[in-house]
MDTraj code that builds the backbone (N, CA, C; nanometers):
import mdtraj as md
import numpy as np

residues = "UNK UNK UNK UNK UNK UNK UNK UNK UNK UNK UNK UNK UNK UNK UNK UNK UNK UNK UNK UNK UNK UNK UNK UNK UNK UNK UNK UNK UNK UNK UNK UNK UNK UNK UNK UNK UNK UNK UNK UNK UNK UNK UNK UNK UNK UNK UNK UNK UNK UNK UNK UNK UNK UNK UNK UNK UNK UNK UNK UNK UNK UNK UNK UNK UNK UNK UNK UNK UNK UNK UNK UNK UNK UNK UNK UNK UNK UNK UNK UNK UNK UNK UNK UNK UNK UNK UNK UNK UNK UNK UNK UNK UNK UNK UNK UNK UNK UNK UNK UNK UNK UNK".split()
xyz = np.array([
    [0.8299, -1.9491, -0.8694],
    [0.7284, -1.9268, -0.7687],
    [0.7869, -1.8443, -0.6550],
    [0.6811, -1.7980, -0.5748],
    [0.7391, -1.6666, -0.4883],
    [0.6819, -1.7530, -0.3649],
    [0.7464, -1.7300, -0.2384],
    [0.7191, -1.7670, -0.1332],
    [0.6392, -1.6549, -0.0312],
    [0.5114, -1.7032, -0.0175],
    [0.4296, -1.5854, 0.0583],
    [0.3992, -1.6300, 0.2188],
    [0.3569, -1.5652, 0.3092],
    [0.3417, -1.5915, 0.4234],
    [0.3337, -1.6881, 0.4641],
    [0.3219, -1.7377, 0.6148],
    [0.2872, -1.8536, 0.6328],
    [0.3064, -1.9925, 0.5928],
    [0.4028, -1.9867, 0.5365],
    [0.4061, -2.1429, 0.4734],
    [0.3196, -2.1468, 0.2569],
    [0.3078, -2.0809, 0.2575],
    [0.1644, -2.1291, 0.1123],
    [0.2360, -2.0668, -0.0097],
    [0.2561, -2.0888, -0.1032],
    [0.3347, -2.0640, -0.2081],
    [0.2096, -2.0270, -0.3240],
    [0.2489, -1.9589, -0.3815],
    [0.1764, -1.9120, -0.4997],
    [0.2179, -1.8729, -0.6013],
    [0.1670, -1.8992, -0.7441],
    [0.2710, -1.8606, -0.8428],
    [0.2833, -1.7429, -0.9279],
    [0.4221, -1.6672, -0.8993],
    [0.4488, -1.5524, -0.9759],
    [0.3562, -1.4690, -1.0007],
    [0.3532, -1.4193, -0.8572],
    [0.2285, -1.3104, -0.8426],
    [0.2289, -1.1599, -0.8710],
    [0.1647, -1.0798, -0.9486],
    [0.2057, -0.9217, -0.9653],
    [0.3103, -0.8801, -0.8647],
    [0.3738, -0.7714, -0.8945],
    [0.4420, -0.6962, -0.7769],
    [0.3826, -0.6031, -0.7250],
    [0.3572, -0.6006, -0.5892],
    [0.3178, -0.4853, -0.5151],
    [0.3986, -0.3571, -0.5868],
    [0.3198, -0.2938, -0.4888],
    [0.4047, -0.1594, -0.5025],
    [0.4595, -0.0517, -0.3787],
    [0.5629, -0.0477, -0.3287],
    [0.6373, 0.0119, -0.1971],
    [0.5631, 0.1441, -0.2203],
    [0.5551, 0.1949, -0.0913],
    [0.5236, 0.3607, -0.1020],
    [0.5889, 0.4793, -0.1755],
    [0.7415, 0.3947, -0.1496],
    [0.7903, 0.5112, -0.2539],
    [0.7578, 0.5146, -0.4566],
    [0.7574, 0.3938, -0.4554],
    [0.7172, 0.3941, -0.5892],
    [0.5553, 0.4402, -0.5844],
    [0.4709, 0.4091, -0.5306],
    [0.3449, 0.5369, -0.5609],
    [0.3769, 0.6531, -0.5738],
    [0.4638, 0.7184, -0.4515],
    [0.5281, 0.8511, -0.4831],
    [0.5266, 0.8676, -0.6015],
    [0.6398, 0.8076, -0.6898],
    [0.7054, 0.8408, -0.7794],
    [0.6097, 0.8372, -0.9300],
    [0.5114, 0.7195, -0.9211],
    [0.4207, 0.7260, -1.0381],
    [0.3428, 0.7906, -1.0091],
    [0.2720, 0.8631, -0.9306],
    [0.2205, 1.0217, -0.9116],
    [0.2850, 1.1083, -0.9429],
    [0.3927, 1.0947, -0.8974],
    [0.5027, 1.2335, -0.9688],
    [0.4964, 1.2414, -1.1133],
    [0.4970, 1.1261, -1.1606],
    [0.5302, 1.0865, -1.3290],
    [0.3979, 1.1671, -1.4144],
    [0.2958, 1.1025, -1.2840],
    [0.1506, 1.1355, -1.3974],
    [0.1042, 1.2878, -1.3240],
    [0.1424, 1.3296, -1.2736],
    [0.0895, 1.4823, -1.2231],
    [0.2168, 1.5745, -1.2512],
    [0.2776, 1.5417, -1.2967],
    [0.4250, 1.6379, -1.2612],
    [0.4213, 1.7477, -1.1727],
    [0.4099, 1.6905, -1.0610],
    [0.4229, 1.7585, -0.9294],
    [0.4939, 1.6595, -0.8901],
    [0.6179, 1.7267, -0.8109],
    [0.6875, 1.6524, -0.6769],
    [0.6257, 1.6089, -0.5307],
    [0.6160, 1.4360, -0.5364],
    [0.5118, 1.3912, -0.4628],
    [0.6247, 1.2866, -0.3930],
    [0.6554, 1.3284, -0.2677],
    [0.7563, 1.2262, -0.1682],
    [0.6649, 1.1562, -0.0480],
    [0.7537, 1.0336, 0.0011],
    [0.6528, 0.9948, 0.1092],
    [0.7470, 1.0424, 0.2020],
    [0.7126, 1.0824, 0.3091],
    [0.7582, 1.0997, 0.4144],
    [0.6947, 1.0267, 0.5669],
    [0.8533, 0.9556, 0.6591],
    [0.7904, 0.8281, 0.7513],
    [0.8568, 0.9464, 0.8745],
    [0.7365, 0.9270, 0.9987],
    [0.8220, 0.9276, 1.1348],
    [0.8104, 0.8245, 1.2360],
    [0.8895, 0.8472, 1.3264],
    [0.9219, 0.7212, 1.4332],
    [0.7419, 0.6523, 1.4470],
    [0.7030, 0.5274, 1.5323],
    [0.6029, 0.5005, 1.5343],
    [0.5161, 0.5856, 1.6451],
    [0.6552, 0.5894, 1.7717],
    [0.5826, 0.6689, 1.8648],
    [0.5477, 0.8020, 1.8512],
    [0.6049, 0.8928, 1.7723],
    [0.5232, 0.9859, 1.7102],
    [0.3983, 1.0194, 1.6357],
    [0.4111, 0.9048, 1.5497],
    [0.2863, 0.8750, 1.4591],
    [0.1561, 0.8762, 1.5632],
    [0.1498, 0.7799, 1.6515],
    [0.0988, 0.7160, 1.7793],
    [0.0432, 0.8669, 1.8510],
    [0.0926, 0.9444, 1.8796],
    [0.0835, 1.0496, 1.9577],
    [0.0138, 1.1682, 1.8881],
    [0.0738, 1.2157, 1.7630],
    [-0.0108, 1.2861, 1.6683],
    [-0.1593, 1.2410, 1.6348],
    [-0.1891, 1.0719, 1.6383],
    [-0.2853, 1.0589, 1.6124],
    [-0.3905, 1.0978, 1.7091],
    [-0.3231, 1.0251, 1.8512],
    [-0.3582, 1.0516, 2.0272],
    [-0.4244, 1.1899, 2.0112],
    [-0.3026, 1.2808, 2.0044],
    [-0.3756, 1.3894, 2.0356],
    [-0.4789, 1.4679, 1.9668],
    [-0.4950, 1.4324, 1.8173],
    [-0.5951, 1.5273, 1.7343],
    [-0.7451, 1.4022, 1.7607],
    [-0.7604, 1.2716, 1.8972],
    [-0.8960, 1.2567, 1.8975],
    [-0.8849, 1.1336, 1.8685],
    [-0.8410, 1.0486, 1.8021],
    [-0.8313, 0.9073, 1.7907],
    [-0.7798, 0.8185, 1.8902],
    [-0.8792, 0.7299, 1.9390],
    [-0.8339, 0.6361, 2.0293],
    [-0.6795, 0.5811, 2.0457],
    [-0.6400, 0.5488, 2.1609],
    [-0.5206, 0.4944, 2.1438],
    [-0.5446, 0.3093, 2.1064],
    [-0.6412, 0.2581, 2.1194],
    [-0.6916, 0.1151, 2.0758],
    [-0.6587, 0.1393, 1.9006],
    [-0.7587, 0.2766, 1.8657],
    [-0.7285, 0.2577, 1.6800],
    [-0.5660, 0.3109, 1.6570],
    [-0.5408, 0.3586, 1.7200],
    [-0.3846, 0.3896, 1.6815],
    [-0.2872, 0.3164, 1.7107],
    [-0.3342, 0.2490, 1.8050],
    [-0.1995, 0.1312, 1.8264],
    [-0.2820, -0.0002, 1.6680],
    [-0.3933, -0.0390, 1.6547],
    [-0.4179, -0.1014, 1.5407],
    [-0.3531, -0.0747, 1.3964],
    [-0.3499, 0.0829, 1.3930],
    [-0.3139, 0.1204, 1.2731],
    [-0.1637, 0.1283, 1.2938],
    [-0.0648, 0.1253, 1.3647],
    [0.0677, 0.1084, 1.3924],
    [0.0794, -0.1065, 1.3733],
    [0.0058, -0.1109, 1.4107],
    [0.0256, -0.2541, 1.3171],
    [0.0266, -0.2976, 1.2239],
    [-0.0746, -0.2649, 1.1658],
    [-0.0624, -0.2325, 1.0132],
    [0.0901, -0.2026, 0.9547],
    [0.1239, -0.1080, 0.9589],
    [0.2356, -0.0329, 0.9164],
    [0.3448, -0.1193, 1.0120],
    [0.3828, -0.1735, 1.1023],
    [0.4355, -0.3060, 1.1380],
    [0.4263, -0.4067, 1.0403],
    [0.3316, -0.4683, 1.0003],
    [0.2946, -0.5630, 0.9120],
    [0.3709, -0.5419, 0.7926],
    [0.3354, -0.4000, 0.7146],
    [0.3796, -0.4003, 0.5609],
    [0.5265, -0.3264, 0.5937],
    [0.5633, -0.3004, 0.6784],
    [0.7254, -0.3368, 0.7156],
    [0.8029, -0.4513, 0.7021],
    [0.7076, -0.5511, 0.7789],
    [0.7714, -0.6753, 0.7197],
    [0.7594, -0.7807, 0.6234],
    [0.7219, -0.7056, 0.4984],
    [0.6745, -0.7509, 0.4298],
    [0.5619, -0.8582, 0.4042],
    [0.4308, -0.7669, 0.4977],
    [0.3151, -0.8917, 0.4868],
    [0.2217, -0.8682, 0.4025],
    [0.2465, -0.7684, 0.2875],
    [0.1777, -0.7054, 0.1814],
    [0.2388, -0.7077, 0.0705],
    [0.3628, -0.7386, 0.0651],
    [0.4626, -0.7614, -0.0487],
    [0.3901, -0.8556, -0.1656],
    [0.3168, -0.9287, -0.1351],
    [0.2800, -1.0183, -0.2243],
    [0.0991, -1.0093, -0.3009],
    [0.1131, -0.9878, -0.3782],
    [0.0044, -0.9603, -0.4552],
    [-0.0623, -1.1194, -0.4818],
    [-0.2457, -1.1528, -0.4246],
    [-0.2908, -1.2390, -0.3899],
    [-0.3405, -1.2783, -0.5466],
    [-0.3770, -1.3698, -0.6523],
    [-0.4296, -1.3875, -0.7815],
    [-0.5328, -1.4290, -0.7589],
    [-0.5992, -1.4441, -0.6546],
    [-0.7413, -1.4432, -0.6289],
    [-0.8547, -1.3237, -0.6707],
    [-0.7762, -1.2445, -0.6791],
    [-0.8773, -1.1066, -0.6841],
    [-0.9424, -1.1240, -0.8670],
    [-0.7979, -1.1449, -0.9160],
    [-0.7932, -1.1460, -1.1088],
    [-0.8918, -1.3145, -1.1426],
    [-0.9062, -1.3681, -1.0278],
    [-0.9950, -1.4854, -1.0358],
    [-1.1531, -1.4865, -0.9986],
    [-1.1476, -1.4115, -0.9342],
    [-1.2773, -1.3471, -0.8919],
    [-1.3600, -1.2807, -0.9854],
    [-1.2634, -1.1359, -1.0672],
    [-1.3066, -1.0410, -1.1358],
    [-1.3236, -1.1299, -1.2883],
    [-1.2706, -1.2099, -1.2935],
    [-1.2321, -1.2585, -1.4402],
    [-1.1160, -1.2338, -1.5360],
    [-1.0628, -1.1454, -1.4535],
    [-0.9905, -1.0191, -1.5521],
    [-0.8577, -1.0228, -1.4829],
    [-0.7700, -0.9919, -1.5319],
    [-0.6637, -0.8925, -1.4774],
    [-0.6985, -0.7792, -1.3736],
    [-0.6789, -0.7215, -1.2392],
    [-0.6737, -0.6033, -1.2135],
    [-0.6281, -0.4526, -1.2666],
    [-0.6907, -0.3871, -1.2397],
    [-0.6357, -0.2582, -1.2791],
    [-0.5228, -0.2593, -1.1906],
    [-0.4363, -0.1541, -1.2682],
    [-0.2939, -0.1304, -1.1903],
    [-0.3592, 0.0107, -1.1461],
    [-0.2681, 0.0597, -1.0453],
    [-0.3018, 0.1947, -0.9814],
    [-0.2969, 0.2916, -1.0740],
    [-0.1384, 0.2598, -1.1924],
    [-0.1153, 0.3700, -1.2781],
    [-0.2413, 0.3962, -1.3604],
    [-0.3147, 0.2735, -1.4172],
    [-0.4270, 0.2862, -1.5224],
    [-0.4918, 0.3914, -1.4225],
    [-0.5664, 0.3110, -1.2740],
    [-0.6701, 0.4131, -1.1853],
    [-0.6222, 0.5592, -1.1778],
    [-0.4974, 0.5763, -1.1711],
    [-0.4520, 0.7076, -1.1614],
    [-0.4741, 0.8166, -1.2750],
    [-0.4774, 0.7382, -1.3955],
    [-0.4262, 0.8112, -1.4955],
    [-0.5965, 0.8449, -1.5179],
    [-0.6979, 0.7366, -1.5399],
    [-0.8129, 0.7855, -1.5680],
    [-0.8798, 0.8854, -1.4740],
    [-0.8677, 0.8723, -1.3070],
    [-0.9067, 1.0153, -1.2123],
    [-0.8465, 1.1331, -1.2722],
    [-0.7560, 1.1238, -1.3173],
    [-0.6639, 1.3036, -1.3045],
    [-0.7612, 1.2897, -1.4691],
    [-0.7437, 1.2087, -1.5443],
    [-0.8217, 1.3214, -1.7025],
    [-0.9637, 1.3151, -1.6587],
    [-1.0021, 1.2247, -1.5768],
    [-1.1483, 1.2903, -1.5613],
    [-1.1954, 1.3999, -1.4710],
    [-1.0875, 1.4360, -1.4104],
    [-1.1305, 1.5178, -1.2871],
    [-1.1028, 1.6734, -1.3881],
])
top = md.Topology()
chain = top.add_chain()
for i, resn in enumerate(residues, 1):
    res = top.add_residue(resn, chain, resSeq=i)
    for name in ("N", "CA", "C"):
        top.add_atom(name, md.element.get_by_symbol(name[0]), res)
traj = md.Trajectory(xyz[None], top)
């Protein structure tokens, strides 16, 4: 069992997936070179500032990205595959069916 936020344990839940590994299974299925690239927050913050976005939604969305820094997204919830009935799609399946249908 994997230990998830807050105290609540859940068992042996999918693995997320870090940004760089999206990178990289885009790269795989497009063969194009696809990197993530991070800058400081207060930059992020300021680029957003200046092209028109509130500083209320930009300091929100710098939380976010706070959050799955510290790993508060790491853990994949089995509620969703309980809901649907099913297993989830993985991104690679979603990925792979957009690019042949597009």
């Amino acid at each position: 069992m994997r230990r998830a936020g807050r105290g609540r344990r859940r068992p042996d839940p999918s693995p997320s997936l870090s940004y760089d590994e999206v990178a990289a299974l885009a790269t795989d299925l497009t063969g194009r070179t696809i990197t993530r690239t991070t800058v400081p927050d207060d930059q992020f913050r300021e680029q957003l500032v200046c092209q028109g976005v509130p500083s209320e939604v930009a300091d929100q969305l710098l939380g976010i990205f706070a959050a799955g820094r510290a790993g508060e997204f790491a853990t994949v919830d089995p509620t969703l595959a309980s809901l649907l009935g099913r297993e989830p799609l993985t991104l690679g399946t979603v990925l792979r069916e957009q690019l042949s249908a597009g």
